[in-house]
Backbone as CSV, one residue per row, in Angstrom:
resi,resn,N_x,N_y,N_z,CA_x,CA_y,CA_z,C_x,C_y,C_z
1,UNK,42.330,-63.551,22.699,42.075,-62.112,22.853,41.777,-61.516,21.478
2,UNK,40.229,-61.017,21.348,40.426,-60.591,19.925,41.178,-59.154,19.371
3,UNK,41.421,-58.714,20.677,42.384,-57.202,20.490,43.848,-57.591,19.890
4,UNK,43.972,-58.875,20.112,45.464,-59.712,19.593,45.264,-59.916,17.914
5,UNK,44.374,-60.802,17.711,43.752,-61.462,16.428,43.586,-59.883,15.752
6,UNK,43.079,-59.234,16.005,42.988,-57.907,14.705,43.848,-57.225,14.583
7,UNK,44.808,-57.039,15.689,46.255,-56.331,15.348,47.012,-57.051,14.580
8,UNK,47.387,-58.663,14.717,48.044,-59.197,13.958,47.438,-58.988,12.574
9,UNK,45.601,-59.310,11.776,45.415,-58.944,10.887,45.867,-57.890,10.067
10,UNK,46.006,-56.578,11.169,45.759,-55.550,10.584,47.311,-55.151,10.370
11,UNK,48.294,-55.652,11.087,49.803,-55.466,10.929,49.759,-56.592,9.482
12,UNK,49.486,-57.542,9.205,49.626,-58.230,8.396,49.282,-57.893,6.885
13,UNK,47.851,-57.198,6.837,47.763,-56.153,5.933,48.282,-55.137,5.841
14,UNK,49.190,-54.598,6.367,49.546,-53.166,6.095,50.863,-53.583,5.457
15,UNK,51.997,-54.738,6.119,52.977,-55.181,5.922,53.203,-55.768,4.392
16,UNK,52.072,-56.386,3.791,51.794,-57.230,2.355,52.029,-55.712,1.587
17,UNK,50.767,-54.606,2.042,51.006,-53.977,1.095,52.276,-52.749,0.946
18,UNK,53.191,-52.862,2.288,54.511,-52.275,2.141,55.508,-52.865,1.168
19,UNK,55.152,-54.262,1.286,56.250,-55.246,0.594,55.782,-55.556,-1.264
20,UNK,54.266,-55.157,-1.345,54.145,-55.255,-2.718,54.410,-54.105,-3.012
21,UNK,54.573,-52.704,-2.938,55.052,-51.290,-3.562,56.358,-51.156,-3.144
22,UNK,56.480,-51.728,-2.419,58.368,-51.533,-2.547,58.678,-51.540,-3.938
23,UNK,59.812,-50.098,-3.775,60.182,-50.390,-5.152,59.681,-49.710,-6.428
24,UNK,58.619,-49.480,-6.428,57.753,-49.063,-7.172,56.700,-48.264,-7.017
25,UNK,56.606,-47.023,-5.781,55.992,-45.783,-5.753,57.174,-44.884,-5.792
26,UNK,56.243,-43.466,-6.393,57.649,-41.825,-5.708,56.439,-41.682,-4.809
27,UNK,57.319,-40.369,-4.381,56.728,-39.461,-3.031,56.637,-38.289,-3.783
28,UNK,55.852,-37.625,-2.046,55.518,-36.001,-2.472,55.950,-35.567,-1.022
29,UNK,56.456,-34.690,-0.701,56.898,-33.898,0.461,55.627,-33.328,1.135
30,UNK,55.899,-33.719,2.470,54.491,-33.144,3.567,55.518,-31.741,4.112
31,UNK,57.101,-32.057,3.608,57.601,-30.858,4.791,59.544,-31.106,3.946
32,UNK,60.163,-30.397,4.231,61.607,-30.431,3.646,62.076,-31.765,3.512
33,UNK,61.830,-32.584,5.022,62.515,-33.845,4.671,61.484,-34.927,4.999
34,UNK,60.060,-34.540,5.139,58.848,-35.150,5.745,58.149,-35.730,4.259
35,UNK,58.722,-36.998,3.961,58.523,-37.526,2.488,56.803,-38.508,2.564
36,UNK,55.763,-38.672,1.682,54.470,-39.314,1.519,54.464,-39.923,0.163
37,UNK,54.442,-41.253,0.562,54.078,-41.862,-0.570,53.102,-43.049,-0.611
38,UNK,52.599,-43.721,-1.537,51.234,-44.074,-1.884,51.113,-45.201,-1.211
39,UNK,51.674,-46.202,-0.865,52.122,-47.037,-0.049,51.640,-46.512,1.817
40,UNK,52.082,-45.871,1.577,51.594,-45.014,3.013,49.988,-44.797,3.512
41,UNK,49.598,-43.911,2.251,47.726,-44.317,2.182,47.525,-45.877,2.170
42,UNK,47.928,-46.067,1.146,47.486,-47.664,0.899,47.171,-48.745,2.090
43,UNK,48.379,-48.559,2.760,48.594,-49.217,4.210,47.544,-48.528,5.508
44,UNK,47.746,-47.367,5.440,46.574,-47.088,6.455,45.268,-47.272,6.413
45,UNK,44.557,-47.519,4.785,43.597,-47.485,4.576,43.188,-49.077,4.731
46,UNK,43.756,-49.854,4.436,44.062,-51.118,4.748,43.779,-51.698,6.293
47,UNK,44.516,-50.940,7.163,44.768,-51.289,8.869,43.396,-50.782,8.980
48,UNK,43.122,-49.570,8.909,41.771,-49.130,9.568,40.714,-49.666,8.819
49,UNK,40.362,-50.228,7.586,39.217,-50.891,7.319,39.341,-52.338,8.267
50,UNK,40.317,-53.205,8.878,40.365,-54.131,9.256,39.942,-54.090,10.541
51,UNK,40.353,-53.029,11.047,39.962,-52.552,12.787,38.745,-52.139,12.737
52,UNK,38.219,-51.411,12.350,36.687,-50.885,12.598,35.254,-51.953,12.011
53,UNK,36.339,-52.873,11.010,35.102,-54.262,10.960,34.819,-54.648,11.673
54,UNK,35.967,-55.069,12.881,35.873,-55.711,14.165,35.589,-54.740,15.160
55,UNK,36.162,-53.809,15.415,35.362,-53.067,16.417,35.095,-51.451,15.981
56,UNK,33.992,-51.065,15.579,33.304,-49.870,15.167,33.451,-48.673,15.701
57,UNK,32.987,-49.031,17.129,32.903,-47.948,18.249,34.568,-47.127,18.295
58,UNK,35.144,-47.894,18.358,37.145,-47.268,18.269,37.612,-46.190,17.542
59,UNK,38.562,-45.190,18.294,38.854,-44.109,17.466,40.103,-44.385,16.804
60,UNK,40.875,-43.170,15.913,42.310,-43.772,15.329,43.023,-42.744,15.744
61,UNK,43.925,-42.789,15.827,45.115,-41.393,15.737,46.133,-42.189,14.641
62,UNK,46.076,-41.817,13.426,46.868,-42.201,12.939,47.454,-41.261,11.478
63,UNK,48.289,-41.445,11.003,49.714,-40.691,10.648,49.207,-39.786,9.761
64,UNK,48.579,-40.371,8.878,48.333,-39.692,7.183,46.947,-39.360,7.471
65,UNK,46.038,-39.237,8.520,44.683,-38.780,8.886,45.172,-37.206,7.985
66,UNK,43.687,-36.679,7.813,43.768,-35.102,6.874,44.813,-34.465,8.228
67,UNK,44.323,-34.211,9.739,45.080,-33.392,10.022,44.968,-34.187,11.774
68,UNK,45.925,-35.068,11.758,46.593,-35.971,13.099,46.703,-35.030,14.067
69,UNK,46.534,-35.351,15.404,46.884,-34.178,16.342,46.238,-34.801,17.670
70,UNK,46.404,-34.350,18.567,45.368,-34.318,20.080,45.113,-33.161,20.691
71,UNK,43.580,-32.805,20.996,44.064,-31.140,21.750,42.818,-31.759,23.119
72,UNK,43.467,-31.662,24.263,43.100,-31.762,25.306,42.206,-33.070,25.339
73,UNK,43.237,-34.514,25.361,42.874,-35.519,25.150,41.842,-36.797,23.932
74,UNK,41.278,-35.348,23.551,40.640,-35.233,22.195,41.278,-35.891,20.802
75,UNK,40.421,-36.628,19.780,41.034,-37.152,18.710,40.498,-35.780,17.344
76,UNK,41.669,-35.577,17.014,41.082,-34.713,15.691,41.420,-36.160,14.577
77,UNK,40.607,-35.560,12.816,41.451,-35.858,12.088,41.004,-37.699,11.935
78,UNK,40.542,-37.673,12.884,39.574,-38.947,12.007,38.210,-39.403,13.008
79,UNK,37.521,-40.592,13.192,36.322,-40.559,14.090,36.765,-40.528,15.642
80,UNK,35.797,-40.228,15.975,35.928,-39.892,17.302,35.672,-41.018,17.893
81,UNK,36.559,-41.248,19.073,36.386,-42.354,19.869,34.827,-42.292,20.606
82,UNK,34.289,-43.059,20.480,32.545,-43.394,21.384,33.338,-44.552,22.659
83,UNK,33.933,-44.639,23.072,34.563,-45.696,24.363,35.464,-45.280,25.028
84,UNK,36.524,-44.551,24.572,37.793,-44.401,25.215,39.095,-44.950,24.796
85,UNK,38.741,-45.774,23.480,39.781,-46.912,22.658,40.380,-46.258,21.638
86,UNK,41.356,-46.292,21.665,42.410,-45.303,20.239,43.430,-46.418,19.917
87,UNK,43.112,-46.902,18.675,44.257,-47.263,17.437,45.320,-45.850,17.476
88,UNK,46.103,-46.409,17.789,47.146,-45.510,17.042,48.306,-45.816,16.144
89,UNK,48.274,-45.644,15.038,48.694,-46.253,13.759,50.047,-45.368,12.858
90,UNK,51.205,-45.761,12.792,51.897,-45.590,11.502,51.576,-46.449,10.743
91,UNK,51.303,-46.091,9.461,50.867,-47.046,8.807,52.463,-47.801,7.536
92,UNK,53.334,-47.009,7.546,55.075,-46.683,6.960,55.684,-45.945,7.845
93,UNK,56.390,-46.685,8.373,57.250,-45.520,9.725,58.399,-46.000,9.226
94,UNK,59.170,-44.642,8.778,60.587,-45.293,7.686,60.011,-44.649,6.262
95,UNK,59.405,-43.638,6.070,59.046,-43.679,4.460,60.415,-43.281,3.967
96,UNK,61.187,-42.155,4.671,62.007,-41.635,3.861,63.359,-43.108,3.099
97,UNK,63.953,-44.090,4.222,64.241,-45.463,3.542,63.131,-46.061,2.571
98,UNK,61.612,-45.891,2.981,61.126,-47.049,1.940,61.219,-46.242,0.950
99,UNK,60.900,-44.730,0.499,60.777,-43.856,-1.151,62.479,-44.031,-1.758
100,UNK,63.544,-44.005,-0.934,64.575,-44.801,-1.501,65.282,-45.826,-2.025
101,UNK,64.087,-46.562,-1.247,64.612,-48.252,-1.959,65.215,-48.922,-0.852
102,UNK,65.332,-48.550,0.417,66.578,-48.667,1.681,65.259,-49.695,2.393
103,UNK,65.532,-50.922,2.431,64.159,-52.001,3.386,64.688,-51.617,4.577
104,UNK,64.366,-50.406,5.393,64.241,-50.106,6.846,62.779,-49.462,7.246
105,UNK,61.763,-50.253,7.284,60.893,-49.924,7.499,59.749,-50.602,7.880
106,UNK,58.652,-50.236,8.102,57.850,-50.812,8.783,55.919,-50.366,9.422
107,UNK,54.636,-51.613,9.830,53.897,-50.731,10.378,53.933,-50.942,11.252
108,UNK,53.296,-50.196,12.643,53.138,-49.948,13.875,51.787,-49.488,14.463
109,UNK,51.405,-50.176,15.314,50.026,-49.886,15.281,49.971,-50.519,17.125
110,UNK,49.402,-49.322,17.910,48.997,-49.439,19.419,47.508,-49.562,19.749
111,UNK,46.443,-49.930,20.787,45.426,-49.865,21.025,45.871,-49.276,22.285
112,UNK,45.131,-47.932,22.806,45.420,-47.635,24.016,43.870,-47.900,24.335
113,UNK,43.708,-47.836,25.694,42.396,-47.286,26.030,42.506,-46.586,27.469
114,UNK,42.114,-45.131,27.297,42.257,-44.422,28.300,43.888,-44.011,28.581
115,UNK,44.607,-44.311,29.695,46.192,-43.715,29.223,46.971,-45.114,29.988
116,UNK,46.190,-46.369,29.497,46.605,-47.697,29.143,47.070,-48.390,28.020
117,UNK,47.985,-48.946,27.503,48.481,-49.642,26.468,48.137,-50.814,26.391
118,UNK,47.285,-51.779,25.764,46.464,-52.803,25.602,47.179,-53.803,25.182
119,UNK,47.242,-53.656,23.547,48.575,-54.101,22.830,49.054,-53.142,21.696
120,UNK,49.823,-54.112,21.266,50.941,-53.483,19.925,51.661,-53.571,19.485
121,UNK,51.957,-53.667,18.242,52.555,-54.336,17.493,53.602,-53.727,16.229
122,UNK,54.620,-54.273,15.671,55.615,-53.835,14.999,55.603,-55.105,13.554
123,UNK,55.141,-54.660,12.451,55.381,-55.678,11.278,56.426,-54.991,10.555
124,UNK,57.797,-55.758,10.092,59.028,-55.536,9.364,58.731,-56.384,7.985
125,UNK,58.243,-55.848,7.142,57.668,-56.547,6.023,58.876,-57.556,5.185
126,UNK,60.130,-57.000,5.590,61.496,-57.240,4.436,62.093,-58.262,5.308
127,UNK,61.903,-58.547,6.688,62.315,-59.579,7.189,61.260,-60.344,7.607
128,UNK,60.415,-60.242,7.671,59.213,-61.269,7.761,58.970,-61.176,9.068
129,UNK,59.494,-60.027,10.130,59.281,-60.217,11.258,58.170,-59.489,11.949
130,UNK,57.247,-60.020,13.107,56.328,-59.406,13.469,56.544,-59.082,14.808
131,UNK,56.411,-58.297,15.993,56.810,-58.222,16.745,55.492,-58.092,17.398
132,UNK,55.350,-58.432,18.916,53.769,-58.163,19.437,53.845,-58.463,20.885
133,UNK,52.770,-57.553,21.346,52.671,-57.359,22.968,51.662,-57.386,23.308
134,UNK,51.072,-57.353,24.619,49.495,-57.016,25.272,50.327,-56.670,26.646
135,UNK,49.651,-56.100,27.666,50.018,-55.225,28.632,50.209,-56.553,29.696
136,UNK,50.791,-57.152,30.547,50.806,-57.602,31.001,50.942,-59.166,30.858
137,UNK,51.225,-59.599,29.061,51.381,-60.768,28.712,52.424,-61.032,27.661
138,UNK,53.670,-60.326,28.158,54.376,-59.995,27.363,54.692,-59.422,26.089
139,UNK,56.335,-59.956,25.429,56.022,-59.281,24.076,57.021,-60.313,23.688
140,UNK,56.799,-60.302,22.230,56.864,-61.954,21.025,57.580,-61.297,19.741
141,UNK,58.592,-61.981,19.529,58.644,-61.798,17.598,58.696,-63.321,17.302
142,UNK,57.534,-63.026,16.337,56.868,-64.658,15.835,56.786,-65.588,16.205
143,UNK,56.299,-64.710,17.748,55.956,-66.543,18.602,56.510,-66.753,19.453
144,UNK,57.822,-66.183,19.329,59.077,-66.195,20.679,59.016,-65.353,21.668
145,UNK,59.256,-65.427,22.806,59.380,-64.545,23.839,61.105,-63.638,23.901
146,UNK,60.179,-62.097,24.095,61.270,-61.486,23.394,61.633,-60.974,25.218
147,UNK,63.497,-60.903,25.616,63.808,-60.078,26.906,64.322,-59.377,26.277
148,UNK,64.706,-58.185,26.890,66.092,-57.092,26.945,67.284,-57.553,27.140
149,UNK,68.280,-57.186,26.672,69.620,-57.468,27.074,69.992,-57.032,28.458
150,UNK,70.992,-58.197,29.061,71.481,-58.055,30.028,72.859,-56.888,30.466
151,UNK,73.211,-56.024,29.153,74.447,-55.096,29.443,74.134,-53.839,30.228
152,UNK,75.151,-54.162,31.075,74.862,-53.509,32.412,75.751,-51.836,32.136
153,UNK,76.402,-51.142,31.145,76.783,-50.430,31.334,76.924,-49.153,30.240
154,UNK,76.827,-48.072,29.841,76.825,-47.822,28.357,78.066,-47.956,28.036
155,UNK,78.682,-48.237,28.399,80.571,-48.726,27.720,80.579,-49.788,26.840
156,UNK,79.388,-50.666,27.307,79.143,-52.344,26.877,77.963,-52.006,26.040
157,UNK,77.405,-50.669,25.460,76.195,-50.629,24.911,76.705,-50.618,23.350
158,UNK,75.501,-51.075,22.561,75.060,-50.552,21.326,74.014,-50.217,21.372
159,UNK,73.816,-48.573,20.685,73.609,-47.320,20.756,72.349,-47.263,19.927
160,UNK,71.506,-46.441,19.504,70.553,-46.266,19.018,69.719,-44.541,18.923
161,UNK,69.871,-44.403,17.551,69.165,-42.684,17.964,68.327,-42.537,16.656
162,UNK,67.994,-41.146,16.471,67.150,-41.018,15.102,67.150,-38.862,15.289
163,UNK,67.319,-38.835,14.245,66.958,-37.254,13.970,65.542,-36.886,13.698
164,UNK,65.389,-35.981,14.116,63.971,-35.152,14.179,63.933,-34.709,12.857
165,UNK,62.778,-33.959,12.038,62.452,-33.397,11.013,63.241,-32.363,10.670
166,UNK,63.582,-31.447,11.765,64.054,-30.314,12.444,65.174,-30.326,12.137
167,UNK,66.138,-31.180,11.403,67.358,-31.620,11.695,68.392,-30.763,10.874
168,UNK,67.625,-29.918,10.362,68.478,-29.278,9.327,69.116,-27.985,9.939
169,UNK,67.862,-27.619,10.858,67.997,-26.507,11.580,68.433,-26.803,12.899
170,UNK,68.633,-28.079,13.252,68.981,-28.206,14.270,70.117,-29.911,14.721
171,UNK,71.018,-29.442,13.492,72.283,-30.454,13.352,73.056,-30.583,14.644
172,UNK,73.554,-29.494,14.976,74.778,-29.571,15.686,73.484,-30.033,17.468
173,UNK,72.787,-29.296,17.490,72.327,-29.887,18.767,72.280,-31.424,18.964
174,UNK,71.229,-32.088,17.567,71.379,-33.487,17.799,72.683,-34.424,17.768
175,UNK,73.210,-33.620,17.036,74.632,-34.630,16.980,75.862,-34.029,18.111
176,UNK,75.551,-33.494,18.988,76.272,-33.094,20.535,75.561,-33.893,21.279
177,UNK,74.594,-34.635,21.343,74.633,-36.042,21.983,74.738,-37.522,21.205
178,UNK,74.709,-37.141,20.076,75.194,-38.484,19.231,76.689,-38.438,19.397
179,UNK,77.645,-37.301,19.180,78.985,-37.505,19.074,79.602,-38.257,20.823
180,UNK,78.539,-37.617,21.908,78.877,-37.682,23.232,78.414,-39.180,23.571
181,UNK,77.949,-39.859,23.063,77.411,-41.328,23.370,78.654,-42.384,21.791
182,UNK,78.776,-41.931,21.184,79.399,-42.593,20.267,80.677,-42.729,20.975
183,UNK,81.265,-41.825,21.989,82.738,-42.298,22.743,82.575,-42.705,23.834
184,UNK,81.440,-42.647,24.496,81.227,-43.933,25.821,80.817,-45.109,25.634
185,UNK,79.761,-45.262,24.470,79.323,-46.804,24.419,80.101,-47.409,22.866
186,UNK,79.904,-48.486,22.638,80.476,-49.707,21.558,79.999,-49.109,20.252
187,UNK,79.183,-48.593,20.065,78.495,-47.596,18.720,77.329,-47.060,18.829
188,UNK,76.836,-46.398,18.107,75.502,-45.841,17.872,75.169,-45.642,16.361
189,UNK,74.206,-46.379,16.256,73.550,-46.757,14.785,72.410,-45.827,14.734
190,UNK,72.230,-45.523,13.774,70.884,-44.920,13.154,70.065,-45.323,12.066
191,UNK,69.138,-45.580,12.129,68.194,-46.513,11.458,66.917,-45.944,10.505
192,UNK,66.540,-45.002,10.988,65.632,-44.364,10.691,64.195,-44.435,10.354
193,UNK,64.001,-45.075,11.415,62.485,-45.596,11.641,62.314,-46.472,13.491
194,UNK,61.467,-45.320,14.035,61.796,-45.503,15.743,61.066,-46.841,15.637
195,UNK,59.859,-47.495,15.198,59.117,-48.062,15.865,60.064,-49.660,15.495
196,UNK,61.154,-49.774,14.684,61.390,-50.924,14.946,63.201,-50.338,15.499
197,UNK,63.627,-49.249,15.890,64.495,-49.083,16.610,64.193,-49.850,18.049
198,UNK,62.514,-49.593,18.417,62.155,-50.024,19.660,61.684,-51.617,19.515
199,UNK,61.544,-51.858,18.622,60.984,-53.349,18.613,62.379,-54.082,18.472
200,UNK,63.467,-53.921,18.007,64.727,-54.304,18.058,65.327,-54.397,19.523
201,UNK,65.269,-52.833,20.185,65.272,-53.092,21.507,64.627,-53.900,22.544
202,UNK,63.799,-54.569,22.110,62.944,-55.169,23.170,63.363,-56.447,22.793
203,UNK,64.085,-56.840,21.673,64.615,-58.108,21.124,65.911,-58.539,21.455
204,UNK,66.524,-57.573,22.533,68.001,-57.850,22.916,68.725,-57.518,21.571
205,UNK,68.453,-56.785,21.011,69.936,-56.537,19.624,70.721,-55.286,19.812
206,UNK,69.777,-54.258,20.609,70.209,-52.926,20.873,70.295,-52.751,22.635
207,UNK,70.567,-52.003,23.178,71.136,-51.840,24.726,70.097,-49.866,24.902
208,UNK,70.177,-49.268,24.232,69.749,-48.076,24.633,69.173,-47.370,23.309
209,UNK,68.135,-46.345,23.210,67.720,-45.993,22.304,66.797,-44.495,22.732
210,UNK,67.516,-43.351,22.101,67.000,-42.083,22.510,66.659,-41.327,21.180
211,UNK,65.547,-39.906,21.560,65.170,-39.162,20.347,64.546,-38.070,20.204
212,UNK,64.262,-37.255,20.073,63.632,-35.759,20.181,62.703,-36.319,19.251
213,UNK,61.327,-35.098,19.968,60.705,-35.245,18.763,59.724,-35.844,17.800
214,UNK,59.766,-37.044,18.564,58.315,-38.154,17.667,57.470,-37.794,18.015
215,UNK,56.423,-38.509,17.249,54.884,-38.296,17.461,54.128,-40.166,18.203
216,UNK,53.117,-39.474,18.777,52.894,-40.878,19.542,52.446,-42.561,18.564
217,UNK,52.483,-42.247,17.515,52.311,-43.220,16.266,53.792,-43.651,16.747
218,UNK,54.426,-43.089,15.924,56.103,-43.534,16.075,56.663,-44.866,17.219
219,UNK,55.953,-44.115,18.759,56.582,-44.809,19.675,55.375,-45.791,20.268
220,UNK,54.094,-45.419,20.354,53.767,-46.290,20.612,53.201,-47.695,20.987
221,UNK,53.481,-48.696,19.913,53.881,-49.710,20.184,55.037,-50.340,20.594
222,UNK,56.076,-49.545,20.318,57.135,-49.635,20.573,57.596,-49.383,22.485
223,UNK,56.907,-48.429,22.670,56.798,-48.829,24.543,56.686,-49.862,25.139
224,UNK,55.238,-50.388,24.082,55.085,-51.574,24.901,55.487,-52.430,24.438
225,UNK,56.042,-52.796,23.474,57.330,-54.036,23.768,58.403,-53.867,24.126
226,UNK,58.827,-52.746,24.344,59.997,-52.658,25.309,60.062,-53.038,26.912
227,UNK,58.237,-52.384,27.010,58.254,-53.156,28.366,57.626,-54.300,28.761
228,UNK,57.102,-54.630,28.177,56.873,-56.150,28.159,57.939,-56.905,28.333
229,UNK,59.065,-56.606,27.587,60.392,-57.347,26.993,61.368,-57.207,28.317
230,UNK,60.691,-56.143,29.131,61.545,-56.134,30.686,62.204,-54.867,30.664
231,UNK,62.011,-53.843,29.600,63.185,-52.508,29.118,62.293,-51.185,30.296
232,UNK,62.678,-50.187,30.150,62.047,-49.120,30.436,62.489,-47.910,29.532
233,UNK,61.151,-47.557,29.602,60.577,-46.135,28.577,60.493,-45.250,29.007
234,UNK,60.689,-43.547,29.329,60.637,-42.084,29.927,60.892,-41.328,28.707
235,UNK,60.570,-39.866,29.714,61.049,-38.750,28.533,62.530,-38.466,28.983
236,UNK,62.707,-37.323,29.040,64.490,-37.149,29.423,64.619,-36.559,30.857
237,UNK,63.311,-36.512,31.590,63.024,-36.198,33.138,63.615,-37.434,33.857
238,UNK,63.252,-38.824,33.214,62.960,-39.625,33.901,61.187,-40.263,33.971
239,UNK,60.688,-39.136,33.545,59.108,-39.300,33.551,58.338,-40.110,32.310
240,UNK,57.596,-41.376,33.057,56.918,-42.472,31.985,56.029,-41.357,31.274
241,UNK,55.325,-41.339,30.256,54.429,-40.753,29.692,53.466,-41.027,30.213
242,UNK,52.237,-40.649,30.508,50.644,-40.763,30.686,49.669,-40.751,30.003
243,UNK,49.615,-39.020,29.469,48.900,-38.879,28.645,49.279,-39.314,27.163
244,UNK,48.570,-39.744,25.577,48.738,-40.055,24.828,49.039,-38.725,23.825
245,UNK,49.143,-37.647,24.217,49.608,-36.632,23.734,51.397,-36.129,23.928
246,UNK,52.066,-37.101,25.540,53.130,-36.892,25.282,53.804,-38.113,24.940
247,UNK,53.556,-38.833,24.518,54.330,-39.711,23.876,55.227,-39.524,22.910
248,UNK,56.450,-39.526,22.918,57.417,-39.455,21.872,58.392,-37.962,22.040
249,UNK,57.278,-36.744,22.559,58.018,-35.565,22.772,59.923,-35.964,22.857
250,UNK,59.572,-36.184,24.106,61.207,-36.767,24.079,61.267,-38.533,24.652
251,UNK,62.322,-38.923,23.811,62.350,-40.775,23.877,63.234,-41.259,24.374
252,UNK,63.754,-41.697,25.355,64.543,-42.239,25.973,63.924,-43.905,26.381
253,UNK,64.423,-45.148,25.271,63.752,-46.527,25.889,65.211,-47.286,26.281
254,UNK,65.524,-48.502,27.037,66.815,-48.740,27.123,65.967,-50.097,27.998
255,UNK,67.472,-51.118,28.082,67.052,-52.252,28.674,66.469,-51.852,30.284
256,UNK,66.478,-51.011,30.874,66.560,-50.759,32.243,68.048,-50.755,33.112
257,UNK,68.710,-51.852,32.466,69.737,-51.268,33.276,71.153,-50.621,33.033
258,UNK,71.037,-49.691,32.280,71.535,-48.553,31.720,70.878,-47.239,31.662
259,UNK,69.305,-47.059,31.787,68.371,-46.282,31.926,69.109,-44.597,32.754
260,UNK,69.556,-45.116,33.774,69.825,-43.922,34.770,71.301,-43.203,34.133
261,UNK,71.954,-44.043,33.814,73.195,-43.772,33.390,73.350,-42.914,32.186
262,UNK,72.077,-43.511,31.294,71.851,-42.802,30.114,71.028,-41.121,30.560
263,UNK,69.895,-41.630,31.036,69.161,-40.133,31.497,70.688,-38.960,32.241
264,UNK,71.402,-39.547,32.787,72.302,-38.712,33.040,72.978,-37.799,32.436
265,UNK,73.514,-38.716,30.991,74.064,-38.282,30.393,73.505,-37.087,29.552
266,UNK,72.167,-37.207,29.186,71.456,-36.283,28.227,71.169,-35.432,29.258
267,UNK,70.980,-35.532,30.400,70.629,-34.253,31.294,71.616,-33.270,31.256
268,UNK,72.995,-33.799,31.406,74.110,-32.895,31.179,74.679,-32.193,30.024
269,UNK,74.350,-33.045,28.714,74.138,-32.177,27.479,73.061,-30.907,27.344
270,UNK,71.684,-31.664,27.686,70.730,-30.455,27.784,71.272,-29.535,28.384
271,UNK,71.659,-29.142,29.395,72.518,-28.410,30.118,73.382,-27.059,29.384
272,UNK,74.328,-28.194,28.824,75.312,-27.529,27.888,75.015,-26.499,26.977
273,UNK,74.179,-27.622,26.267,73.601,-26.861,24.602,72.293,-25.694,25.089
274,UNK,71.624,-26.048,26.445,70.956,-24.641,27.012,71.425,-23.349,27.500
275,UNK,72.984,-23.378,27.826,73.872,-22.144,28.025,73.578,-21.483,27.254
């Protein structure tokens, strides 16, 4: 499949050049805690010269474009799709760990076409791990066939979340469902970088993983190895995403069978914190 062969390229280049600037770029602030650093260009510019060698016609949605966005299915902010095919690319998801020095990070890069997920992929430059899917032919870290964990309950879970940008202004909301899941399940870790929160999940290491807030770079590749891997993905309705504009709004991925138990739980917080 050559939609396989150029994602791995293009995860492979982006990953070399995360792992050679480690360490050795600063940043500049896009936003209070929304950190950019050179590594970040570097890497995107990298993925998308590799993708459009091989296929031209393809649009991008991706992170550090002048101005990323979708307005009524539409790509702003870089070429316009001529097919219906969208790269969608973090090119550093995790900057604020990588401008620290903290190896939690990573690229991520989806091919949708139309409001289908093709493949996609997760490169962890600091562990050498690659993670990868196609819609219907599973999902792999380096070769292996990756399932979901079998824990059937959030009592038996390890936990998974991430704060929004927002977080300053909006502490106590996110952490009234972090504090409320930290005393039903085994822990809840925070990592700070979704797309290998979700590629972890699809690897059996994590049991549930929720989030306000992302953008569809963030999550998706990370969908689809969760479901490939046997997991299931919604917003906090219960509702899969469709369009490529709501992806990430709200994130709820989990092995599946904890899924309902979890949506429960955040339904009843929303609740709360909406009084």
């Amino acid at each position: 499949m050559k939609e396989m062969t150029v994602l791995n390229r293009a995860l492979a280049g982006g990953g070399e050049i995360l792992a050679a600037k480690f360490g050795h770029v600063g940043y500049r602030l896009k936003g209070r805690a929304n950190l950019l650093t050179e590594a970040d260009l570097a890497s995107q510019k990298k993925i998308k010269a590799v993708i459009r060698a091989a296929f031209p016609e393809d649009g991008f949605l991706a992170e550090e474009d002048e101005n990323p966005g979708l307005c009524a299915g539409r790509v702003r902010g870089g070429p316009p799709s001529k097919n219906g095919r969208l790269w969608v690319i973090d090119p550093l998801d995790g900057t604020t760990n990588y401008a620290h020095g903290f190896p939690a990070a990573a690229v991520s890069i989806a091919l949708v076409a139309g409001s289908e997920l093709l493949v996609g992929g997760v490169c962890d430059p600091f562990r050498r791990e690659v993670f990868t899917a196609s819609r219907g032919g599973g999902a792999f870290l380096n070769g292996r066939r990756l399932t979901v964990s079998k824990v059937s309950s959030i009592s038996k879970a390890l936990l998974v979340t991430g704060f929004a940008y927002d977080r300053a202004d909006k502490a106590d909301f996110y952490c009234s469902f972090f504090s409320d899941f930290m005393k039903l399940s085994h822990d809840v870790r925070r990592m700070g970088a979704a797309s290998l929160d979700m590629a972890w999940l699809a690897a059996g290491r994590t049991d549930g993983y929720w989030e306000f807030s992302l953008k569809p770079w963030d999550v998706a590749a990370g969908r689809l190895l969760v479901e490939e891997a046997g997991g299931c993905v919604s917003d906090f309705a219960g509702t899969h995403w469709k369009d490529i504009a709501a992806y990430g709004t709200q994130t709820l991925a989990t092995n599946g069978f904890i899924h309902a138990e979890m949506l429960k739980r955040i339904k009843k917080n929303l609740k709360l914190q909406l009084k």
